[in-house]
matplotlib code that plots the C-alpha trace (Angstrom):
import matplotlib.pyplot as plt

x = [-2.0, -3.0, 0.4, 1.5, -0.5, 0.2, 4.0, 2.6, 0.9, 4.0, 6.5, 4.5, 4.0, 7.8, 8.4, 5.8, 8.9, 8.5, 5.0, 6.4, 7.4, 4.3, 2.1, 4.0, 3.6, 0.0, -0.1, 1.7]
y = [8.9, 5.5, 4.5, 5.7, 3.5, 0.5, 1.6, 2.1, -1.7, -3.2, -1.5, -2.2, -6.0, -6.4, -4.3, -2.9, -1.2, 1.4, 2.4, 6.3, 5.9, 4.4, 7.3, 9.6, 8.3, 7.9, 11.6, 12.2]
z = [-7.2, -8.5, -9.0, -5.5, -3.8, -5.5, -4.9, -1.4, -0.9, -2.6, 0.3, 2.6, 1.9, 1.5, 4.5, 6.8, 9.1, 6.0, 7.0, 7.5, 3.7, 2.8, 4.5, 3.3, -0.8, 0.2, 1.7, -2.1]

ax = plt.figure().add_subplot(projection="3d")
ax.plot(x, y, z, "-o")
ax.set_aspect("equal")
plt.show()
């Protein structure tokens, strides 16, 4: 879980266009 959200802040600092893939690791 931990590391899915620091995959998810990193995506979405270098592209917030991938917010559906970001919810979704956070929802992960």
């Amino acid at each position: 879980a931990a590391d899915g959200a620091v995959a998810a802040g990193v995506a979405w600092e270098n592209a917030p266009a991938n917010s559906a893939t970001v919810a979704v690791k956070i929802n992960v």
